[in-house]
C-alpha positions in Angstrom: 0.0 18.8 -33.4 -2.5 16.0 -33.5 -1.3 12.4 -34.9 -0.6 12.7 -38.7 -0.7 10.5 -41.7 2.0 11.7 -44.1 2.6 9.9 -47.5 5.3 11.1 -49.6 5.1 10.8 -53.8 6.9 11.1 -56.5 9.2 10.0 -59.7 12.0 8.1 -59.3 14.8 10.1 -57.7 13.1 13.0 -57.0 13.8 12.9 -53.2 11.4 10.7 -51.5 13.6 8.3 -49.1 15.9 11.4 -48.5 12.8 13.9 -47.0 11.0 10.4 -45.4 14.1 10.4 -42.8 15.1 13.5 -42.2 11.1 14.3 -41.4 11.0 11.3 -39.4 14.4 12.6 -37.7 13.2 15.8 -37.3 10.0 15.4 -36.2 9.8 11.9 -34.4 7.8 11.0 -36.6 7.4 7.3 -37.0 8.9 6.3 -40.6 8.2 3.6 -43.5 9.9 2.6 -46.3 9.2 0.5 -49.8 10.2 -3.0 -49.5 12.6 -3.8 -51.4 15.3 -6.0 -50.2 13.1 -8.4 -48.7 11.0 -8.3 -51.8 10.6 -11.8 -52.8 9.4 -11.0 -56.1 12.1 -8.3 -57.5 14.5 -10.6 -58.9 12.3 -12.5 -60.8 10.5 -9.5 -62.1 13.9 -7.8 -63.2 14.9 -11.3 -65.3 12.0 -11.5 -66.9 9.3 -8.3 -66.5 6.1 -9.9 -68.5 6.1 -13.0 -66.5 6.6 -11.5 -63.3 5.2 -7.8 -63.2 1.8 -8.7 -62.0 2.9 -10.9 -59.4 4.7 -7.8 -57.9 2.0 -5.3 -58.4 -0.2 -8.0 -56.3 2.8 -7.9 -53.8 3.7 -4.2 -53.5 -0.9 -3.8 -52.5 -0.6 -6.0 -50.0 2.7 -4.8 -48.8 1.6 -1.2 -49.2 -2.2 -1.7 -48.1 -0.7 -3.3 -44.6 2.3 -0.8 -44.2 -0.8 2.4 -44.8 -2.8 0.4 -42.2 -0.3 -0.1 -39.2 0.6 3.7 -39.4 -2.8 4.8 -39.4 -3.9 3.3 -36.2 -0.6 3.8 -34.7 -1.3 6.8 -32.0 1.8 8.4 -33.2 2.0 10.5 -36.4 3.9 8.8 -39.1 5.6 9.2 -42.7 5.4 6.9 -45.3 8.0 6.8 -48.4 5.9 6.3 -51.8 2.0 6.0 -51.2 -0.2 2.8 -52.1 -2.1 5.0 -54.8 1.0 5.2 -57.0 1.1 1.7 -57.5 -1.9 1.7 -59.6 -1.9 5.2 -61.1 1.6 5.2 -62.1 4.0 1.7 -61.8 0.9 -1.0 -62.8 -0.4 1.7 -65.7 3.1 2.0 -66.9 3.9 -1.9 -66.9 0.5 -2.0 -68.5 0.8 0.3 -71.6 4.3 -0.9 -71.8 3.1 -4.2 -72.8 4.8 -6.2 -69.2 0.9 -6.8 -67.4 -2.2 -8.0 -70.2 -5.1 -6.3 -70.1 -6.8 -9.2 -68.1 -4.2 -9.0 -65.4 -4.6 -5.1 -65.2 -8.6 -4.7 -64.8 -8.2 -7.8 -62.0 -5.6 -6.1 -60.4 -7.4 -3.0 -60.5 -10.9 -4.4 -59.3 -8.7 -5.6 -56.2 -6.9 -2.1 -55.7 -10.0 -0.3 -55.5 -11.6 -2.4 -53.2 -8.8 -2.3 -50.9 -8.3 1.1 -50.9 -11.9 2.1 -50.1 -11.3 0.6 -46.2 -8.0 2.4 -45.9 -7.9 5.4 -43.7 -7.5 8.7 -45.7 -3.9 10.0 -45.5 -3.8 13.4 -43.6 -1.2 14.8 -46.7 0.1 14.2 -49.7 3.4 15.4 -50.2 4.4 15.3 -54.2 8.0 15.7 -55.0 8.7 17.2 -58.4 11.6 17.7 -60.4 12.9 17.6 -64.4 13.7 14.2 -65.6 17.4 15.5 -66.6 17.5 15.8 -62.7 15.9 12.6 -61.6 18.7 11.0 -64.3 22.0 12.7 -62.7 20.5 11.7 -58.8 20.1 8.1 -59.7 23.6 8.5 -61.5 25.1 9.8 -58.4 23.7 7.1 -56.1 24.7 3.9 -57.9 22.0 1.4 -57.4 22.6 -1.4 -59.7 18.9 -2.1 -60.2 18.3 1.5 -61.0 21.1 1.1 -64.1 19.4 0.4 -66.6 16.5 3.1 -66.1 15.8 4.7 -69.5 15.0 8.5 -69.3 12.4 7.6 -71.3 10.7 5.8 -68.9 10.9 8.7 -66.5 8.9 10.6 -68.9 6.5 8.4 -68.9 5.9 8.1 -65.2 6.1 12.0 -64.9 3.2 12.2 -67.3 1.3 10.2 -65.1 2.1 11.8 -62.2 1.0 14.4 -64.1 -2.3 12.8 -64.9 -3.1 11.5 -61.3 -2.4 14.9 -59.9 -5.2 16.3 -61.7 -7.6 14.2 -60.2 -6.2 13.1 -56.7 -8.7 13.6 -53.8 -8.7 11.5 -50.8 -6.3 14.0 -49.1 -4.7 17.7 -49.5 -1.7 17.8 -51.6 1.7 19.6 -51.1 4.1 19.7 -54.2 7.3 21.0 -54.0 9.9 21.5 -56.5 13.3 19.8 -55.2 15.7 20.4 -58.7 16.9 23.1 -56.2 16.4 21.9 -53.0 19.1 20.1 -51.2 17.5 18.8 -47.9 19.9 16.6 -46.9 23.4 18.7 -47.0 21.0 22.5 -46.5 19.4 22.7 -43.3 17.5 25.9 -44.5 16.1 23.9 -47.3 14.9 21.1 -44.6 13.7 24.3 -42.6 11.4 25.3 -44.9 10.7 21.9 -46.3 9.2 20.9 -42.7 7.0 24.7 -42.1 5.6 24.3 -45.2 4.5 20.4 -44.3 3.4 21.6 -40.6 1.2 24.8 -42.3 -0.4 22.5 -44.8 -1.2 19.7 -41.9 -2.6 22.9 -39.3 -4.5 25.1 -42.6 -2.0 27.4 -42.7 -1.7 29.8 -45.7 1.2 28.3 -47.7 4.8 30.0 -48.3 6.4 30.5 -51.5 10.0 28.8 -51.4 12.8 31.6 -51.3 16.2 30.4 -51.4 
C-alpha cells in the first residue's frame, strides 16, 4: 500500500491509544501519541480550569498542528492517536459552553485553528471509535489514571454529542467508525484482525465488512 495518514478519534476511553499501537505494531506503521506528560500546561489547567484552559487549547494546536505535519511528509505511513480537529470541535467547544474559555478567547482561538488547519495536509482516514458512555466510564475505571478520576459521566455525554455533531459534517477525509463496546483488540486477535481489514479496505476503496463476532 502507498504511504498513509491515519488519525484515530474518539471519546475518552473508547479505545484510541489501545488500536494506535497495536496498528503501529501490526503494520509498521509509524505511531503518535497526545502529549501529555511533557505537557507543561496540564497541571495548571487541572488546579484551576478557567485560568488555564485557553492556554492549553493554544498548546495542544501547536503541539497537534506540528505532530500532523512531521507524519505527513514522513515517506512512511503513519497513525496518529486523537486528531488536531477534535481539539476545536469537541475539547475547546466543551471548555467553552462549560463556562472554562470566554467567548473572546474561543473566537481567537478559533480564527487561529482554522488558519492553521487550511495548510495541513488532508489525513488519508479517519478512524472514529464509538462506544456507550456506561462503557467509556467502567474502561477509565479499570485503568486508574488519577487525572482521569474525577471525570463526570456527564461530561462524557457531552463530548459524545459533539462527536456526534462533528461527524455530521466532517469532510477533509473518509471516515471509518467502528463500535468497540464489544471489541476487545488488545486481548482478541480476531477483533485486531478485522479491526486492521476493515482499515486496509477503507484506505484501498474496498467495499466495507460488517463486524461479525
Amino acid at each position: 500500500m502507498a504511504n498513509h495518514l491515519v488519525l484515530v478519534a474518539g471519546n475518552i476511553g473508547s479505545g484510541k491509544t489501545s488500536l494506535t499501537e497495536r496498528i503501529g505494531a501490526r503494520l509498521g506503521w509509524r505511531t503518535a501519541y497526545e502529549s501529555v506528560s511533557d505537557n507543561p500546561y496540564l497541571p495548571d489547567f487541572y488546579a484551576d480550569m478557567s485560568k488555564w484552559s485557553f492556554h492549553l487549547q493554544v498548546f495542544f494546536l501547536g503541539h497537534r498542528a506540528e505532530q500532523h505535519l512531521e507524519m505527513a511528509r514522513d515517506p512512511r505511513s503513519a497513525i496518529i492517536d486523537r486528531s488536531i480537529y477534535e481539539d476545536a470541535y469537541i475539547f475547546a467547544r466543551a471548555l467553552h459552553d462549560m463556562g472554562n474559555i470566554s467567548e473572546r478567547d474561543y473566537q481567537t482561538y478559533r480564527i487561529v485553528f482554522d488558519q492553521i488547519v487550511q495548510t495541513l495536509p488532508p489525513p488519508s482516514l479517519l478512524v472514529y471509535l464509538k462506544a456507550p458512555v456506561d462503557v467509556l466510564v467502567e474502561r477509565i475505571r479499570l485503568r486508574g489514571r488519577s487525572m482521569e478520576s474525577a471525570i463526570d459521566p456527564n461530561y462524557l455525554k457531552r463530548l459524545e454529542s459533539y462527536y456526534d455533531d462533528w461527524m455530521q459534517s466532517f469532510d477533509f477525509c473518509p471516515v471509518l467508525t467502528i463500535r468497540t463496546d464489544d471489541l476487545d483488540f488488545v486481548h482478541t486477535p480476531k477483533h485486531l484482525d478485522l479491526v486492521v481489514k476493515r482499515i486496509q479496505d477503507k484506505l484501498t476503496g474496498k467495499e466495507e465488512m460488517v463486524f461479525v463476532d
